[in-house]
C-alpha positions as CSV (number, residue, x, y, z in Angstrom):
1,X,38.2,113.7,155.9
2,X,39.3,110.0,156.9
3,X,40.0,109.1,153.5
4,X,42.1,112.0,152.9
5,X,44.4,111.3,155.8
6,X,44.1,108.0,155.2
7,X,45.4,108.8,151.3
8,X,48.0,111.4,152.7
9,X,49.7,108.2,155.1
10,X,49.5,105.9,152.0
11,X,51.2,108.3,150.0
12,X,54.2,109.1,152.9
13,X,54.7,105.3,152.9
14,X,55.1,105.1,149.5
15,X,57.3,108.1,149.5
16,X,59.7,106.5,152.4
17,X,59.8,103.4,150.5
18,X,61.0,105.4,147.4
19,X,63.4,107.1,149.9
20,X,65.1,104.3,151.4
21,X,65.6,103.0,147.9
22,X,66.8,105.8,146.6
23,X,69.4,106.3,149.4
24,X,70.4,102.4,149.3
25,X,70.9,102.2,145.1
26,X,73.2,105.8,146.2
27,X,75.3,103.9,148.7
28,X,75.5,101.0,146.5
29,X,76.7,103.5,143.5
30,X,78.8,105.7,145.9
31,X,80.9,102.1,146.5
32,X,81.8,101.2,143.4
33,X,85.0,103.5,143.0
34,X,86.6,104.1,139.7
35,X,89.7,102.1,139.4
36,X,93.5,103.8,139.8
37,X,95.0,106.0,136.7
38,X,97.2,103.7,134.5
39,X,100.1,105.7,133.2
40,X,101.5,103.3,130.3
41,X,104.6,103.4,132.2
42,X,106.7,99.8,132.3
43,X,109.4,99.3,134.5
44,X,112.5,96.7,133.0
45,X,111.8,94.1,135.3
46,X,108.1,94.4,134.7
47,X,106.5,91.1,133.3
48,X,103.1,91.4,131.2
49,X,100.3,89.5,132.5
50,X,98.3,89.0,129.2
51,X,95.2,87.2,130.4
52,X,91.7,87.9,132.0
53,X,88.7,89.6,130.5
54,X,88.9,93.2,128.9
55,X,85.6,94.9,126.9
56,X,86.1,96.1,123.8
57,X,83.8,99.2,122.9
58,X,83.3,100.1,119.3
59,X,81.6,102.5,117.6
60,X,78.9,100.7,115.1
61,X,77.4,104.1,113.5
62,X,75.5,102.3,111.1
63,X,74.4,99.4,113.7
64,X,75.1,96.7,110.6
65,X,76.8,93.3,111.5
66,X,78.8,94.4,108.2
67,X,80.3,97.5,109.8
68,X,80.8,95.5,113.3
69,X,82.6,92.5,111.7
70,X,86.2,93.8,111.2
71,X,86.5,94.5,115.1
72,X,84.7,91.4,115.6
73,X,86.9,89.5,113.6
74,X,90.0,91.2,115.3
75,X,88.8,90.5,118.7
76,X,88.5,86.3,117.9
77,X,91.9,86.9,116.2
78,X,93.6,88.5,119.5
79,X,92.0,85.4,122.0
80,X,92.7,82.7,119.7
81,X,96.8,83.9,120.1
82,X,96.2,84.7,123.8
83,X,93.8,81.8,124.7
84,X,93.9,82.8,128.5
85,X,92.2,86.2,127.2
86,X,88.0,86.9,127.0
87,X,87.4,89.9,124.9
88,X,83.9,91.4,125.3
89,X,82.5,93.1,122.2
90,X,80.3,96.3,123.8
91,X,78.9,98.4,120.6
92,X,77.7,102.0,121.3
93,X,77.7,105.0,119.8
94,X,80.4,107.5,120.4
95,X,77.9,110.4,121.3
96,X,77.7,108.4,124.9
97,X,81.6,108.0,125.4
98,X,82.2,111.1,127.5
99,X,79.5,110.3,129.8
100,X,80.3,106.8,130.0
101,X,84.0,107.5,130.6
102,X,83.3,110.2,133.5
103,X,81.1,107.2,135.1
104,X,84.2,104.5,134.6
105,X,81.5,102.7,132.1
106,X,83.7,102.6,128.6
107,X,85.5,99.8,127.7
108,X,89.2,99.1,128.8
109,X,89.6,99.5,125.1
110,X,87.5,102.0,122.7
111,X,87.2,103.5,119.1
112,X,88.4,107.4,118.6
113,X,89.1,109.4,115.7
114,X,92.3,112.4,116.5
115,X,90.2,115.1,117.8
116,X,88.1,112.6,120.3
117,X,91.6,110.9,121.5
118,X,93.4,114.6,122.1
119,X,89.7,115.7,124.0
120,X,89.9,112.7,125.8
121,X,93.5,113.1,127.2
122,X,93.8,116.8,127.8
123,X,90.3,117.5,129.6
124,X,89.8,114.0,131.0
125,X,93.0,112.4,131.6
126,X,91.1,109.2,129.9
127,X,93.8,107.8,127.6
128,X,97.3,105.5,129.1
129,X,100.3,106.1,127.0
130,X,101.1,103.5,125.1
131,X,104.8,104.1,124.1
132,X,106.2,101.4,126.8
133,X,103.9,98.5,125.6
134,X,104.6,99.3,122.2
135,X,108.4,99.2,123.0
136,X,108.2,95.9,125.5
137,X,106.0,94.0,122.4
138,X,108.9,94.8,120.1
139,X,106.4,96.8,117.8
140,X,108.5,97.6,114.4
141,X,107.4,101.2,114.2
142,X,109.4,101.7,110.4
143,X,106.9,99.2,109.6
144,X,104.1,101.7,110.0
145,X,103.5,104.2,107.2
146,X,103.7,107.7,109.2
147,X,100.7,109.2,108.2
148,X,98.8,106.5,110.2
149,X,100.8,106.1,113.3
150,X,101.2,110.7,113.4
151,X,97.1,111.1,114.1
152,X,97.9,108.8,117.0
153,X,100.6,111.0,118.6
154,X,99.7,113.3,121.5
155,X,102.4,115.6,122.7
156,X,105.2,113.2,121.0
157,X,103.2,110.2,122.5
158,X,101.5,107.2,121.1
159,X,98.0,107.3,122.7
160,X,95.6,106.0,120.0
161,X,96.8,103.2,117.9
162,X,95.6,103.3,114.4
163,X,93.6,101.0,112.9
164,X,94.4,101.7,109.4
165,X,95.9,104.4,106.8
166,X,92.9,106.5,105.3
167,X,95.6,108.2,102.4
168,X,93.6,111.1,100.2
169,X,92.8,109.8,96.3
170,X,90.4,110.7,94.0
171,X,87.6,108.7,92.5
172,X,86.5,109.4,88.8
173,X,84.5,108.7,85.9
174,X,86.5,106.7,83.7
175,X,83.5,106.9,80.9
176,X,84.0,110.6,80.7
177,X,88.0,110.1,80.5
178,X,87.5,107.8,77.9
179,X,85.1,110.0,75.9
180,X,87.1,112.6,75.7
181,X,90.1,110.7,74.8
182,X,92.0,111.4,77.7
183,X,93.9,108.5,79.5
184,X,95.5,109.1,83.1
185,X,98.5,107.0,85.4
186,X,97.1,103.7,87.0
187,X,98.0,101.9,89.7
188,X,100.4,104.2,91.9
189,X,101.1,106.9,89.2
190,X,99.7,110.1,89.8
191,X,98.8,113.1,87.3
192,X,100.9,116.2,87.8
193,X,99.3,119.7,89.4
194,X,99.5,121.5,85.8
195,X,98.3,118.0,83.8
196,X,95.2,117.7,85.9
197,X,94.3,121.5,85.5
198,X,94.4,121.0,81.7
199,X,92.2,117.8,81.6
200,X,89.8,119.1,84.1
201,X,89.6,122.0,81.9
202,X,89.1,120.0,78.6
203,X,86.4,118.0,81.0
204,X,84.6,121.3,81.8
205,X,81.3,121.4,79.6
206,X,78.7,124.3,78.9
207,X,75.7,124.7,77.9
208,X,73.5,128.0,77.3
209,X,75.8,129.5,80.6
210,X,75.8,126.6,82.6
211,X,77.9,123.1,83.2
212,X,76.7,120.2,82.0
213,X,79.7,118.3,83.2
214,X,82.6,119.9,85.4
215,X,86.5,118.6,85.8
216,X,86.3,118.5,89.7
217,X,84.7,118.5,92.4
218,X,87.0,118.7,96.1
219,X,86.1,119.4,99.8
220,X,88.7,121.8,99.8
221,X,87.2,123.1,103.5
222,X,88.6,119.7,104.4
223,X,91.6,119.5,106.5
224,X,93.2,116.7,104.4
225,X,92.6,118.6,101.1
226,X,93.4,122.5,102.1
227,X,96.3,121.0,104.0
228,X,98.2,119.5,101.1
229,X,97.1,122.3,98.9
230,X,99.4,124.6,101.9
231,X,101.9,123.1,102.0
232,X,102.2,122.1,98.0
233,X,104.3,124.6,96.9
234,X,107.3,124.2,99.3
235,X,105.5,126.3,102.8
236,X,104.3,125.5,106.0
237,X,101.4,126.8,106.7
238,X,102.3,125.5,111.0
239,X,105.4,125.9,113.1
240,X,105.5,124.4,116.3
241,X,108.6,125.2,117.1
242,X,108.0,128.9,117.1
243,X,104.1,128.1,117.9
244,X,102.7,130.2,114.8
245,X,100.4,129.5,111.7
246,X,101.4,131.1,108.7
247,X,99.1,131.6,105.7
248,X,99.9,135.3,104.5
249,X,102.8,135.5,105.9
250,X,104.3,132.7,103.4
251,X,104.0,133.5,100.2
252,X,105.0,129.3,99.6
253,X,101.9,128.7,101.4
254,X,99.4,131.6,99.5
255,X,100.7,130.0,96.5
256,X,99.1,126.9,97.2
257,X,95.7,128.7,98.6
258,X,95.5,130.8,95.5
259,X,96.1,127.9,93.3
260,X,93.2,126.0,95.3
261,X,90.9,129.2,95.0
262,X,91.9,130.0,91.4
263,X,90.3,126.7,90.6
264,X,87.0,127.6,92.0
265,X,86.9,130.9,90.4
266,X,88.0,129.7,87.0
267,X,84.8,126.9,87.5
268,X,86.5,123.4,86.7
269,X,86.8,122.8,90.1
270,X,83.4,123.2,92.8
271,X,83.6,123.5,96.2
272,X,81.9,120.3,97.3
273,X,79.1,121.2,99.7
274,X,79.4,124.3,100.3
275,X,77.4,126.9,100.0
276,X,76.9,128.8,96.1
277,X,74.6,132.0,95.5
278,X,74.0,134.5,92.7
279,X,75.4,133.4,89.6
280,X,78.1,131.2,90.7
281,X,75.2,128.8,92.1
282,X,73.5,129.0,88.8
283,X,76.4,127.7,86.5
284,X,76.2,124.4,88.8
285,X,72.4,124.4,88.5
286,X,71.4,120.7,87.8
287,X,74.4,119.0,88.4
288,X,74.0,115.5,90.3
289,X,77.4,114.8,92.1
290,X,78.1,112.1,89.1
291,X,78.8,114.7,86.7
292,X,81.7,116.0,88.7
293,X,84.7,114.1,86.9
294,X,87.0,113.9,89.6
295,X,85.9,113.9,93.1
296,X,87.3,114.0,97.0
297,X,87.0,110.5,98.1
298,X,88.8,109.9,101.6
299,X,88.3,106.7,103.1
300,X,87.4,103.1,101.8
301,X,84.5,103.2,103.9
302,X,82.6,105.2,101.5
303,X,83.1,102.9,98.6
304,X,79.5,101.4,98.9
305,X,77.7,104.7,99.2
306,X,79.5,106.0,96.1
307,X,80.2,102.3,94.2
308,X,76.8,101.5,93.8
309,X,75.8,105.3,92.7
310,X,78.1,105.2,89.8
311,X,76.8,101.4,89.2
312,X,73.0,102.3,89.0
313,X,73.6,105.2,87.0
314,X,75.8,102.6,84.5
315,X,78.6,104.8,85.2
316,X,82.0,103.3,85.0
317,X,84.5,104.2,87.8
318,X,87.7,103.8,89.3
319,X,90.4,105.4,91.7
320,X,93.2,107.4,91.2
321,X,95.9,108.8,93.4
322,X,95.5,112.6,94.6
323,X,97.4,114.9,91.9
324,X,101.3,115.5,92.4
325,X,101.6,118.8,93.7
326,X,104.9,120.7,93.4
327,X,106.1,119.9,96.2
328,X,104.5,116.3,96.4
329,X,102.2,116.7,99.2
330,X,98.9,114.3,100.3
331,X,96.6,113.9,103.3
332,X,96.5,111.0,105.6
333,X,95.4,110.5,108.7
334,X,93.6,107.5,110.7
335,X,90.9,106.4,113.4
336,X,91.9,104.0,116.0
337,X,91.7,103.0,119.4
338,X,92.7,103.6,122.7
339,X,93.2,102.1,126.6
340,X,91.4,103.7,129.3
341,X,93.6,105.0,131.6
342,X,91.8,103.5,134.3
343,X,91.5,99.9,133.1
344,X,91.6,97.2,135.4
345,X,94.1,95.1,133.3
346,X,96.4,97.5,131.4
347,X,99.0,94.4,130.5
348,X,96.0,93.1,128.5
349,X,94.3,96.1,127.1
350,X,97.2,97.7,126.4
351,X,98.5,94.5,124.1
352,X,95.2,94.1,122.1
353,X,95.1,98.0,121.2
354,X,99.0,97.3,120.2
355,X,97.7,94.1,118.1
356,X,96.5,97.0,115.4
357,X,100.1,97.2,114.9
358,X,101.1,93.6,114.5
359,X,100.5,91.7,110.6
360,X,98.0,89.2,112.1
361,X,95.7,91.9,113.6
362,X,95.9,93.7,110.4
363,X,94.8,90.9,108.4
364,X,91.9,89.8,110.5
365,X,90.2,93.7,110.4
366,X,90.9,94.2,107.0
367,X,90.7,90.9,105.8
368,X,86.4,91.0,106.1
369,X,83.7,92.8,105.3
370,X,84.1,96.9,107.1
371,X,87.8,96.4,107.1
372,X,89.7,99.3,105.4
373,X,93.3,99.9,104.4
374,X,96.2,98.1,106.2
375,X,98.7,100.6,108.1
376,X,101.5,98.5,107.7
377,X,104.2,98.8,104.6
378,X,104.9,95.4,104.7
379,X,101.6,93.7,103.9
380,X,100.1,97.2,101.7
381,X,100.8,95.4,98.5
382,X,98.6,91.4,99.3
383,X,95.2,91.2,98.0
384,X,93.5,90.2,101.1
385,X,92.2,93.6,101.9
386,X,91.4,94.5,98.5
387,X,87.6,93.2,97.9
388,X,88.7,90.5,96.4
389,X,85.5,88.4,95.9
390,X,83.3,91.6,95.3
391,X,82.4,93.1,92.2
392,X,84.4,95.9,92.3
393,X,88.4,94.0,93.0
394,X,89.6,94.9,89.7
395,X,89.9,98.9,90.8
396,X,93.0,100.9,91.5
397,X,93.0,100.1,95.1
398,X,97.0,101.1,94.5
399,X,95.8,104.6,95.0
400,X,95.4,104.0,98.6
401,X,99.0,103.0,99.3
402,X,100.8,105.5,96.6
403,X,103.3,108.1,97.7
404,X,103.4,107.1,102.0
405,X,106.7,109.3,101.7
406,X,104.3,112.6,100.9
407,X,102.2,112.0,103.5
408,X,101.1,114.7,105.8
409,X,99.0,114.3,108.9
410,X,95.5,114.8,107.7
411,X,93.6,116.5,110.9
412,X,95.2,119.7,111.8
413,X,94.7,118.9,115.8
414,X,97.7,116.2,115.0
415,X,100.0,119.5,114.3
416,X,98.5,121.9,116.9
417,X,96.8,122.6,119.5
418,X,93.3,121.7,119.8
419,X,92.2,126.1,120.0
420,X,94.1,126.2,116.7
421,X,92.1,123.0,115.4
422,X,88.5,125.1,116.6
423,X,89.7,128.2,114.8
424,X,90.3,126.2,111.5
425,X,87.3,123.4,112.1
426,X,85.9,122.2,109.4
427,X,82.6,124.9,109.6
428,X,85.0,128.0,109.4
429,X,87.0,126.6,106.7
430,X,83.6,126.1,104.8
431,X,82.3,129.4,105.4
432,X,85.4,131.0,104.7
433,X,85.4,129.3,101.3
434,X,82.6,130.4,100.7
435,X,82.3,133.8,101.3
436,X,85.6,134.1,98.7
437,X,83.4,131.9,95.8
438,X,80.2,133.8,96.1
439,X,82.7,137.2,96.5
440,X,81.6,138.6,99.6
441,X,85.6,138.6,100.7
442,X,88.9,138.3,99.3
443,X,91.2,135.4,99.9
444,X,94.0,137.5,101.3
445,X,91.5,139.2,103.4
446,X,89.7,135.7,105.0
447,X,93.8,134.0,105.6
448,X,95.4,137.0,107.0
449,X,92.3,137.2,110.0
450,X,92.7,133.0,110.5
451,X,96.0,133.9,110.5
452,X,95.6,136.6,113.3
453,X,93.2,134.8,115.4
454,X,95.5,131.4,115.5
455,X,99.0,133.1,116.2
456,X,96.9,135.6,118.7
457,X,95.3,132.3,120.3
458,X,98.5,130.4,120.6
459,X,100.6,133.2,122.0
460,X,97.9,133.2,125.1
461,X,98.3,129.5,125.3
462,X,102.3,129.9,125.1
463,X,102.1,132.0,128.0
């Protein structure tokens, strides 16, 4: 019995100790108060204090020091101009942003693709408008090709700064094209609509009922693809103006659907993953993804993944630009990055996010290894972001600068509201490809109810 009381008194001093801990690390915690909302807003006689520290939080997916140079080299390039200025590089992974900007934790600057940067504004009031610093640093705004600088916008306002211009092209297999004869534009030429139906056709090979080789192969349930493919015959599939979508209702726009559906019945195009069954999976039974001609590629980040496929396969490759649609019509969007609205040194935060913008901050992130394309029109056409000491600088890298003028804003939450981006996310858009392939539905039938369920959803929101 003395033991057991004399157990029961260790344990209740253990357990006050653990108390009184407790309650001391929660008053410590409950002190450290979040700093002030930054607005962006300057006033004229305002003068920018560009010095101090600011942390710079990236988002290094892979965790390679390839992937993490470009911001790295960025940063260095940013405090050897401002010399009074300490950048610290913070690498995480963007599934712990939300929590670590509730707790004040992110960095004064940090990585964000369109949907992330409009979450982070409208439900957290997380992001400072940038608009003023831009204006005060004497950013040249013509200077930037629009489809970049557009996925930045929120509400008419610059909140994330882009980082580069990720411009829809195509990557191919230049053996097949050659073995059949068939030659197509380089550099910034692209093949016209009806041209690219015919060779993809005259690339289409069976065997015994199924393909051996196919023309095409497109993420058409991807918002930069089924976007262009809208809007390529002279609609608009979004008005915001009169806060409606319009897929059925515009006969311009069902032009360009049925065109993009006509190629998957007729079987020179595949839906890249999505999801085939009954006969229509068996025609592409034993295809690897090389024997798909022509094929979505979207970002120059991908250009290892799918370089060295080709290359071990002895497969000879290249780029091209995305075909000329009627009305000449491509993708392109960005990732970038954004201030914090509650910083503790806006001048300086909000002037290295702006450096994105700037010919000097484009050349040190693009100009090393996980750079990507430059944004700005003035330096698209140099070399230095081009791979030119890899083994793969003499390919049409052109394609990712052809045709800025036909740029249209790639992620559909850059044109409307983020309840219209849910209703046409990428997983609806899939299965609602799908279900017209494999013939469960009818493409009027799956348009006119996205059509319903956006202009429905919006009309709530107008109200």
């Amino acid at each position: 019995m003395l033991k057991d009381k004399m157990r029961i008194f260790r344990y209740g001093k253990v357990a006050a100790v653990v108390f009184i801990v407790t309650a001391v690390l929660f008053s410590v915690s409950a002190c450290k108060k979040l700093a002030p909302i930054q607005s962006g807003i300057l006033e004229e006689d305002d003068e920018l204090n560009i010095s101090g520290e600011i942390t710079f939080t990236i988002s290094n997916e892979s965790g390679s020091r390839s992937e993490a140079a470009a911001p790295i080299a960025f940063a260095n390039a940013f405090m050897k101009k401002y010399p009074n200025v300490t950048v610290h590089i913070d690498e995480d992974n963007r599934g712990n942003y939300p929590t670590r900007i509730s707790s004040g934790e992110i960095g004064d600057v940090f990585w964000c693709d369109a949907n992330d940067a409009n979450n982070y504004k409208k439900n957290h009031n997380a992001l400072m408008m940038l608009d003023y610093y831009r204006d005060r640093l004497g950013i040249e705004i013509d200077n930037v090709f629009s489809g970049a600088l557009m996925s930045g916008m929120i509400d008419g306002r610059l909140y994330m700064v882009p980082r580069n211009i990720g411009q829809q092209v195509l990557i191919y297999n230049s053996d097949a094209l050659r073995q059949a004869n068939i030659s197509i534009p380089s550099g910034t030429g692209a093949v016209k609509w009806e041209d690219f139906k015919d060779i993809c056709r005259q690339l289409t090979l069976e065997e015994n009922g199924t393909y051996t080789q196919v023309g095409a192969s497109f993420k058409v349930w991807w918002a930069p693809v089924w976007q262009a493919f809208a809007e390529g015959w002279g609609g608009t599939w979004v008005d915001t103006t009169n806060k409606k979508v319009s897929f059925v209702s515009d006969d311009k726009v069902m032009n360009g659907i049925n065109e993009l559906v006509n190629a998957l019945t007729e079987g020179w195009m595949k839906a890249d993953v999505t999801p085939y069954s009954g006969a229509a999976a068996d025609k592409y039974k034993g295809l690897s993804d090389l024997d798909y001609v022509f094929r979505t590629f979207g970002d120059m980040q991908w250009i290892t993944a799918y370089g060295e496929a080709y290359d071990n396969a002895n497969i000879a490759w290249d780029f091209c630009s995305f075909p000329e649609l009627p009305t000449h019509k491509v993708g392109a969007g960005a990732t970038g990055y954004v201030v914090y609205a509650r910083t503790r040194n806006a001048d300086t935060a909000a002037t290295f996010a702006l450096y994105f913008l700037t010919e000097d901050g484009q050349r040190a992130y693009h100009g090393t290894s996980g750079g990507n394309v430059p944004l700005l029109k003035s330096i698209a056409g140099e070399d230095f972001w081009r791979m030119p000491d890899s083994k793969w600088s003499d390919k049409n890298f052109d394609a990712f600068v052809s045709y800025p003028e036909a740029n249209i804003p790639a992620s559909v939450i850059a044109r409307a509201p983020s309840e219209i981006s849910d209703i046409l996310s990428t997983d609806a858009m899939t299965a609602a490809f799908a279900s017209i392939i494999n013939g469960s539905r009818d493409v009027q039938t799956v348009f006119a109810e996205l059509e319903t369920r956006c202009n429905e959803t919006w009309q709530k929101l107008s109200y």
